[in-house]
C-alpha positions in Angstrom: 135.7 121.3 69.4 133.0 123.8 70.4 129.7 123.5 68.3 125.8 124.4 69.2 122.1 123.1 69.2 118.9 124.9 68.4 116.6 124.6 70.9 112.9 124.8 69.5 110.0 125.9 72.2 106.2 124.6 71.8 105.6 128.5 70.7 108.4 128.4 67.9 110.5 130.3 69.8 114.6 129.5 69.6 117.2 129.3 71.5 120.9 128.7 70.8 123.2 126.8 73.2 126.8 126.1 72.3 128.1 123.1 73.5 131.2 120.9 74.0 131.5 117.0 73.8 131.5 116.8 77.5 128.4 118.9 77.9 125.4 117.0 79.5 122.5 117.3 77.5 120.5 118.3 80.9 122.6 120.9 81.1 121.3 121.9 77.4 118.0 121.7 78.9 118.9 123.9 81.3 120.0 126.6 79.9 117.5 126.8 77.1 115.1 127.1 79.9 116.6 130.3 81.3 116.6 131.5 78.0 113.2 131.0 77.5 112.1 131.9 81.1 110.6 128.2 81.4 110.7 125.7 84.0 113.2 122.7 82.9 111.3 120.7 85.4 108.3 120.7 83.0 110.1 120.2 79.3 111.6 116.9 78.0 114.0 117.1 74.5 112.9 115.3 71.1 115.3 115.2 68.3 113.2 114.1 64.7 110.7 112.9 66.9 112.5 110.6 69.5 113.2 111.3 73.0 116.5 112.5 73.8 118.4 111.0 76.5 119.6 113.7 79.0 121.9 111.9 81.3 124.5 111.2 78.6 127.5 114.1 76.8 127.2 115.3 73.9 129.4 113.3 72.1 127.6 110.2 72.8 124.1 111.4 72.3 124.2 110.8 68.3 123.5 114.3 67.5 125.6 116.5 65.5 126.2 120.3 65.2 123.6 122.6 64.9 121.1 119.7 65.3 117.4 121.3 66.3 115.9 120.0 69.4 112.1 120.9 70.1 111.3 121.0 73.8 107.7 118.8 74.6 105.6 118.8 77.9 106.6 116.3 80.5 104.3 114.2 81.8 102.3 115.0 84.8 102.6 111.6 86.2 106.4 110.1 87.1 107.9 106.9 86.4 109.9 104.7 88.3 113.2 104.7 88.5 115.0 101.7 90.1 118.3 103.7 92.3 121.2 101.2 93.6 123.2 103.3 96.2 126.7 102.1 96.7 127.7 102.6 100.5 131.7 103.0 101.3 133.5 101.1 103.3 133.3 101.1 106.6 129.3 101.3 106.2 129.4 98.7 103.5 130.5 95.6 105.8 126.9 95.4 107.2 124.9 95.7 104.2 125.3 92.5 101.4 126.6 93.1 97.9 127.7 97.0 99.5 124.3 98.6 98.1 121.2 99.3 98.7 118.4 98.8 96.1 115.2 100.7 96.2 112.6 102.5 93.7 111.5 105.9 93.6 109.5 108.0 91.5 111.2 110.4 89.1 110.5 113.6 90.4 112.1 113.1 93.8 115.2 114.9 94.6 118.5 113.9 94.9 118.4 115.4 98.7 115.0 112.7 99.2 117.0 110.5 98.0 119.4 110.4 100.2 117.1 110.7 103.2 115.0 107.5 102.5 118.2 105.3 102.4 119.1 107.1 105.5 116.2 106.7 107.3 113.3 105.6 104.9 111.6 102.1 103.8 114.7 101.9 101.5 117.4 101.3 104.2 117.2 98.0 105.2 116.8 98.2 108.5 120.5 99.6 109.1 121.0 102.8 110.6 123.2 104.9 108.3 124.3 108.6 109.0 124.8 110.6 105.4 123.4 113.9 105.4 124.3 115.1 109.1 127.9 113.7 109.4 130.5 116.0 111.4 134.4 115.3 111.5 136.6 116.6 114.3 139.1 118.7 113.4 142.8 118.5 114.3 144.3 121.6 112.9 142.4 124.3 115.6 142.2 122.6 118.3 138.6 123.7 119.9 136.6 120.5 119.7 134.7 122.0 116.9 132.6 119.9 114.8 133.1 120.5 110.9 130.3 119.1 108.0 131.0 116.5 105.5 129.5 116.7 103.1 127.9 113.8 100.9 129.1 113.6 97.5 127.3 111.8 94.9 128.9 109.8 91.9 126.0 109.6 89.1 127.7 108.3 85.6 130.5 110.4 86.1 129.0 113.7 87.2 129.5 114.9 91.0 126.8 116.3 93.1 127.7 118.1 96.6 126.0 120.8 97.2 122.9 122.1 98.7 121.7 123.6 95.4 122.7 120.5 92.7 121.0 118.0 95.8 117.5 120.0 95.1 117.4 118.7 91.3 115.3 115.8 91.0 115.9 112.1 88.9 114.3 113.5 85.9 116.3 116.7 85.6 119.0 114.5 85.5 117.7 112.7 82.5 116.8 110.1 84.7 113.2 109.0 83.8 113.6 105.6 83.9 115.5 102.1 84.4 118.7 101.4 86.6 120.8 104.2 88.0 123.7 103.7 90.1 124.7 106.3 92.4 128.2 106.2 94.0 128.6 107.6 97.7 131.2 109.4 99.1 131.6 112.1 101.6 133.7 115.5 101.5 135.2 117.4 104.3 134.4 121.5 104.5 135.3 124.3 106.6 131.6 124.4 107.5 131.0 123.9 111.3 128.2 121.5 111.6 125.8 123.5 113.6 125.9 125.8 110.3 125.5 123.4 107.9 122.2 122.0 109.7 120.9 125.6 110.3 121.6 125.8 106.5 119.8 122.4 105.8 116.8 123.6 107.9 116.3 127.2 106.3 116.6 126.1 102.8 113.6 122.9 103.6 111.5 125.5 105.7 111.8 128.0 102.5 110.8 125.2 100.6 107.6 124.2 102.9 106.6 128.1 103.3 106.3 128.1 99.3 104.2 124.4 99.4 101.7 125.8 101.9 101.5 129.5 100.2 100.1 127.6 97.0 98.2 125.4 99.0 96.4 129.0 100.5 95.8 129.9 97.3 94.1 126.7 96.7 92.0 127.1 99.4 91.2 131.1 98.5 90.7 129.9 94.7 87.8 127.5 95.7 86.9 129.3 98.8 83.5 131.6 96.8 82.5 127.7 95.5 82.2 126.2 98.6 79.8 128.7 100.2 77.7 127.9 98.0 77.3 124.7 97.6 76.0 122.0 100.7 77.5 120.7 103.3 77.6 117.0 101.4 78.3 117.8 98.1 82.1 118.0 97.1 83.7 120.7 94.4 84.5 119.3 90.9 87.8 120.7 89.6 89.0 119.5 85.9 87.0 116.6 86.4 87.9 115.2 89.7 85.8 115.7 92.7 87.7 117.5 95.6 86.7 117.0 99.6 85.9 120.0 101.1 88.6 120.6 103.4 91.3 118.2 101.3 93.9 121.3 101.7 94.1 121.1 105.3 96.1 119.4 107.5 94.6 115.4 107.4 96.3 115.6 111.7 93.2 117.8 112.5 89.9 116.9 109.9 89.5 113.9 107.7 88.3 114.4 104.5 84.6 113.4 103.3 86.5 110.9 101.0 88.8 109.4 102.9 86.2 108.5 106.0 84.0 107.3 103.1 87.0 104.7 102.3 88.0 103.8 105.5 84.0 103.1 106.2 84.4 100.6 103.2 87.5 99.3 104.1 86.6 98.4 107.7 82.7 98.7 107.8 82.9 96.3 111.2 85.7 97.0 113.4 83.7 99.6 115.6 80.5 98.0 115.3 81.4 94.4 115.9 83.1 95.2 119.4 80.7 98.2 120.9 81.0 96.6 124.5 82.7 98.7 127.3 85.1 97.7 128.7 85.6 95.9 131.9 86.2 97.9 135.4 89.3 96.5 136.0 91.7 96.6 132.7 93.4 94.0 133.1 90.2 91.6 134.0 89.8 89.3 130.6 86.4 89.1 129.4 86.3 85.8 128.1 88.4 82.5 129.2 87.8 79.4 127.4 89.3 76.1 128.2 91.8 73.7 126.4 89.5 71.2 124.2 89.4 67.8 125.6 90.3 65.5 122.6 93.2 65.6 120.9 91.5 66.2 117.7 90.5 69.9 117.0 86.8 70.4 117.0 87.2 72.0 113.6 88.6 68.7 111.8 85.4 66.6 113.3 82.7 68.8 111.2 82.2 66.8 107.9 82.8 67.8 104.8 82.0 66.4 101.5 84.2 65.8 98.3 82.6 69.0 96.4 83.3 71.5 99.0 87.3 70.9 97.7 86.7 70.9 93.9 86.5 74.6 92.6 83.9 75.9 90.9 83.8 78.4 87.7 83.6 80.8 90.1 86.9 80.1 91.6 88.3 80.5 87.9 86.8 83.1 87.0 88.6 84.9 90.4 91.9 83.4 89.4 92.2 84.7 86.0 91.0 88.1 87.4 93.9 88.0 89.4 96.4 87.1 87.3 95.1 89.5 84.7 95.5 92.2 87.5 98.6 91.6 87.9 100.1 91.5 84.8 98.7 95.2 84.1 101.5 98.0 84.5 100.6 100.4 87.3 101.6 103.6 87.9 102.6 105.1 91.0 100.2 107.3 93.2 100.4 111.3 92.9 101.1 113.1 95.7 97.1 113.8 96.2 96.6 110.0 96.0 98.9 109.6 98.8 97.4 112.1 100.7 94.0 110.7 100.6 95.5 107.1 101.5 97.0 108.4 104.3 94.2 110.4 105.5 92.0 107.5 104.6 94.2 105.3 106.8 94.1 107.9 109.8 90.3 107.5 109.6 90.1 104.0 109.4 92.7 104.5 112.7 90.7 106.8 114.5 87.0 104.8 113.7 88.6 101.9 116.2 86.9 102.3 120.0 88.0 98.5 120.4 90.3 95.4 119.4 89.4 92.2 120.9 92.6 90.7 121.2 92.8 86.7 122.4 96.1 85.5 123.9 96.6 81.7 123.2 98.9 80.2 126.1 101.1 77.0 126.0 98.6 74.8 127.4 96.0 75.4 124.6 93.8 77.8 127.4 92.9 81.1 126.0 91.9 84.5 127.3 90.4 87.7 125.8 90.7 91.7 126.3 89.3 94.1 125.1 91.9 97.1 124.2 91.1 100.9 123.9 93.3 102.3 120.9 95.8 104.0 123.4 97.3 100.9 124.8 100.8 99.6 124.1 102.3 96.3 124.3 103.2 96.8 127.6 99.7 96.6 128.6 98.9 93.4 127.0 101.8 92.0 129.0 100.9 93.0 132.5 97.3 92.0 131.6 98.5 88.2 130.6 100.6 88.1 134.2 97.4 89.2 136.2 95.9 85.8 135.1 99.4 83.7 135.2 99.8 81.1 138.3 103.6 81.7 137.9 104.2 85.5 136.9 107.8 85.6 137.5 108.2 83.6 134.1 109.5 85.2 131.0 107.7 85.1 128.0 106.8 87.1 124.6 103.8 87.4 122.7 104.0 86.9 119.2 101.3 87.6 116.4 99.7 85.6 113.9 102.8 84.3 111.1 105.6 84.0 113.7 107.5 87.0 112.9 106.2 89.8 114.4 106.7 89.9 118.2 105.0 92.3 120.6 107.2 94.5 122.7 107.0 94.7 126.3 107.5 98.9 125.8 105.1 101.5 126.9 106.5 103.8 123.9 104.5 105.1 121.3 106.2 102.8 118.9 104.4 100.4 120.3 101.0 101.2 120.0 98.7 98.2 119.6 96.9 99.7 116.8 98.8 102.2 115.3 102.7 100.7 115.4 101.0 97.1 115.2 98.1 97.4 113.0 95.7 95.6 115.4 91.8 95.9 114.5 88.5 93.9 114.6 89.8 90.8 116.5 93.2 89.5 116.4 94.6 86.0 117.6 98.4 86.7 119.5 100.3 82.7 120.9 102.1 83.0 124.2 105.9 81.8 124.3 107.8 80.5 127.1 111.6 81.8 126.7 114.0 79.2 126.2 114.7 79.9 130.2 111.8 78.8 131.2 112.4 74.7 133.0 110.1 72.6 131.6 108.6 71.5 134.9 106.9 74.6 134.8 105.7 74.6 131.2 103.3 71.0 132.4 101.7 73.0 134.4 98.6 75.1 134.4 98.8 78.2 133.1 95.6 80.4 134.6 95.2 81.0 138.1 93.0 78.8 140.0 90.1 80.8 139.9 90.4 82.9 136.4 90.4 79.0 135.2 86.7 78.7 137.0 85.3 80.9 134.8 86.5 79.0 131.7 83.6 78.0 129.2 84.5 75.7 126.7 85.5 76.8 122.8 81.9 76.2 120.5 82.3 75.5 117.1 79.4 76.5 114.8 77.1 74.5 112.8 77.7 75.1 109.4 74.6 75.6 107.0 74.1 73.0 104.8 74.1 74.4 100.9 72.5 72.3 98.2 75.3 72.2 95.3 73.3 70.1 93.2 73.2 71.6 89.8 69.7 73.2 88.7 68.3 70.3 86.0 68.1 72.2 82.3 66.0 70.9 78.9 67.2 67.6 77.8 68.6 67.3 73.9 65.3 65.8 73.2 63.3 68.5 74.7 65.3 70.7 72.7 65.0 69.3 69.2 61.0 68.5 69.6 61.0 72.0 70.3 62.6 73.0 67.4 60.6 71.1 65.1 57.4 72.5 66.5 58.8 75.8 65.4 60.1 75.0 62.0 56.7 72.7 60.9 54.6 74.6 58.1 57.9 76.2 56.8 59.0 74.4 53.6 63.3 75.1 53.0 64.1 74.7 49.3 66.8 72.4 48.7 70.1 73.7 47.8 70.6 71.8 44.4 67.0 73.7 43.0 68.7 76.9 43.5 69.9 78.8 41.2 72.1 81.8 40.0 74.8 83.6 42.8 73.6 86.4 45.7 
C-alpha cells in the first residue's frame, strides 16, 4: 500500500515523498534532496529525535504514514565502516573463508571500494581482476572483447552501474558497523575498450572538478599571502595553512610537513654526512668475528637495579595503555596529505644509509648507499668482497621476514620500497644449495679481511641510582612543634554551642 513522509529541512521547508514498503529510506533521502536542491551527501534523517537508519525499507524502519522526518547536518568527519567482500568462486578458492575483510571510511565510494580490494592494502596480497574484466564473445565471431560488469549485492539492493558505483557508504545508509557486500559480475554488449574509455572520462571529469576547487583555493587566499612573510603561514577557521599546501606535494614540500619530517628524523642526514667512497662497491668499514664465544655485550656488568623499573617506567605504561583505549578517528583527507607530504620530506632529507651486512661467519662489512640504489646493488656490492662469488645467497633485514630482492626495479628501492634510513643492520644467508664445506670457510677475501678492525663496545657511564636522602620522621615532628609552640588549642570538651 502506497503511503508518504514529510521531509522537514533545517530552514522549515517541506517536502513530500510517497513511498512504498520496499522503498529504501536512502532513496527518501534522495529525493527530498532534489526537491529541496540540497546535497544528500551532506544531510542525515532524524525521526523524534533519533537517527534514522537509511539502508533498511520502509516497512522495517518503524515508521508509519505521514511520519515527519527533519533532515540534520552530517558530520564533517567519517566513521568507519568494517566492509566484508564476498569473492565468487573460482576467485574464492585462494582466499580463506571466501572474503576479504577490510575498513574504510564512510564517504568512500562504492567504485573505491572495489579498487582497494582489487589492488589496494585490502586485498590480501592476491591479485584479483573486478573492475576491468572482458569476456569473449561467441555469437559474432570477431575476437571482440565485451565488459562485465561488476555487480554488487548490498542487503538485497543491486548496484552495476557507473552512476549507482559513484554513491558513497554513507549515502547508502551505511555509517557504521559490518556490511557485507556480495560480488558478482554481469555480461554487456559493451566492448571493453569502451567501457574503459568510459571509466576514464567519467574519473578525469571527476579530477578536473577536484583541482578547479583547489584553484579557487589557491585564488581565494592568493591577496593574503602577498602580504604576509615568507615564514609565516595563513590561518583559515582556525587552523594554520602552509603556503603552498594546494600544490602538488611531487614538486614542493610544505613548510609543515618538512617541519615534521625534521622532528621525526632530526639525524638521518646529519649522522652519515661522509661521501662516499670512489669505488661503490668498496665497504667503508670491515670488522672482524669477536674472538670468544661470549658476545662482548653480555661481559659488561650490570647490577640488580638496572632490571627493576622505576615510577617512571609506570608512569609510561599507563600512558600507553590509556592511549590506547581512546577512540580515534580516522585522518581527513588534508591530514593525509600532510602525512604523505611529510613522509616525502623525511624521504627526500636522506643523502645516506649506512647499511652493515652481517655474514655467516659473524664478519661484517659496511656501505654507505645514496637514496637511488636498489637491492641489486647491495648484492653485487656483498660479491665484490666474497672469496666464493658464485654462491647463492639473500639478504634479509632485521625480524626475518622481509627479504631484499636482487632487482634493479624501482620496487626495490632501498629507501623508498624498503624504508631504509639512519643505519640499518641486514644478516647474509647461504641458500639451502650452498655444501657446507663452503659455509666453514672464510667469507671476505683475503685482503678486504686485512683491513678488518675489531667490533668496540662502549663504556657505559656509571649513573648513581641511589635515592636523594629526605627529612627523617623526627626532623619532621621537632619541626612541627617549633612552629606550633606559643599557640594554645582549646580543648574540644570546653567548647561550646554548634558553627
Amino acid at each position: 500500500m502506497a503511503s508518504h513522509v514529510v521531509v522537514i529541512a533545517t530552514d522549515l521547508r517541506r517536502a513530500t515523498i510517497k513511498v512504498t514498503p520496499g522503498t529504501y529510506l536512502s532513496d527518501v533521502l534522495d529525493q527530498a534532496c532534489q526537491k529541496l536542491n540540497l546535497s544528500s551527501d551532506k544531510y542525515l534523517v532524524k525521526h523524534k529525535q533519533k537517527q534514522v537508519d537509511l539502508s533498511v525499507p520502509f516497512r522495517t524502519s518503524g515508521l508509519t504514514g505521514g511520519a515527519k522526518l527533519e533532515l540534520v547536518l552530517r558530520s564533517k568527519t567519517p566513521s568507519a565502516v568494517q566492509i566484508a567482500l564476498q569473492i565468487p568462486q573460482p576467485e574464492a578458492k585462494e582466499i580463506p573463508g571466501g572474503r576479504l575483510i577490510k575498513k574504510f571510511p564512510s564517504d568512500l565510494t562504492l567504485w573505491k571500494v572495489m579498487r582497494q580490494f582489487e589492488s589496494g592494502e585490502a586485498n590480501a596480497g592476491k591479485n584479483i581482476n573486478i573492475t576491468a574484466r572482458g569476456y569473449a564473445s561467441t555469437t559474432s565471431g570477431s575476437g571482440q572483447l565485451y565488459y562485465e560488469t561488476p555487480v554488487l549485492n548490498i542487503m538485497g539492493r543491486e548496484f552495476s552501474g557507473f552512476q549507482e558505483f559513484q554513491k558513497t557508504l554513507a549515502q547508502l545508509g551505511h555509517n557504521s558497523g559490518n556490511v557485507l557486500i556480495r560480488l558478482g559480475y554481469k555480461r554487456t554488449e559493451k566492448t571493453l575498450f569502451e567501457a574503459m574509455q568510459e571509466i576514464s572520462m567519467y574519473f578525469k571529469d571527476g579530477d578536473e572538478e577536484k583541482e578547479a576547487e583547489k584553484k579557487a583555493d589557491e585564488a581565494k587566499h592568493e591577496p593574503e599571502k602577498e602580504d604576509q612573510r615568507p615564514e609565516d603561514t595563513v590561518m583559515t577557521d582556525g587552523v594554520p595553512e602552509a603556503a603552498g599546501m594546494q600544490q602538488n606535494s611531487t614538486s614542493s614540500q610544505t613548510p609543515a610537513a618538512v617541519q615534521l619530517a625534521e622532528e621525526e628524523a632530526p639525524q638521518e642526514s646529519a649522522n652519515i654526512s661522509s661521501p662516499l667512497p670512489q669505488d661503490p662497491y668498496q665497504p667503508v668499514n670491515v670488522f672482524l668475528a669477536p674472538t670468544g664465544s661470549t658476545p662482548a655485550a653480555a661481559l659488561v656488568p650490570a647490577s640488580e637495579t638496572d632490571f627493576t623499573p622505576t615510577v617512571a617506567h609506570a608512569q609510561l605504561h599507563q600512558a600507553r595503555l590509556l592511549e590506547s583505549s581512546r577512540n580515534k578517528r580516522l585522518l581527513s583527507d588534508k591530514e593525509l596529505e600532510e602525512k604523505a607530504a611529510a613522509e616525502e620530506a623525511r624521504i627526500a632529507s636522506i643523502k645516506f644509509v649506512l647499511v652493515k651486512v652481517r655474514f655467516p661467519d659473524n664478519t661484517s662489512s659496511e656501505w654507505q648507499v645514496s637514496p637511488s640504489e636498489t637491492g641489486a646493488f647491495l648484492y653485487e656490492a656483498v660479491r665484490h668482497v666474497m672469496a666464493d662469488a658464485s654462491q647463492k645467497f639473500h639478504l634479509v633485514l632485521p625480524g626475518g621476514k622481509d627479504i631484499i630482492k636482487d632487482n634493479s626495479g624501482p620496487g626495490h628501492n632501498l629507501v623508498k620500497a624498503y624504508k631504509l634510513s639512519g643505519r640499518v643492520l641486514v644478516n647474509l644467508v647461504w641458500e639451502d644449495s650452498v655444501p657446507a664445506a663452503v659455509r666453514k670457510q672464510p667469507f671476505l677475501k683475503a685482503n678486504v679481511a686485512q683491513q678488518g678492525q675489531a667490533v668496540k663496545v662502549p663504556d657505559l657511564p656509571t649513573v648513581d641510582d641511589e635515592p636523594v636522602a629526605g627529612p627523617s620522621k623526627g626532623e619532621v615532628k621537632e619541626e612541627k612543634k617549633e612552629k606550633s609552640d606559643g599557640i594554645k588549642k582549646i580543648p574540644k570538651w570546653l567548647k561550646l554551642g554548634k558553627k
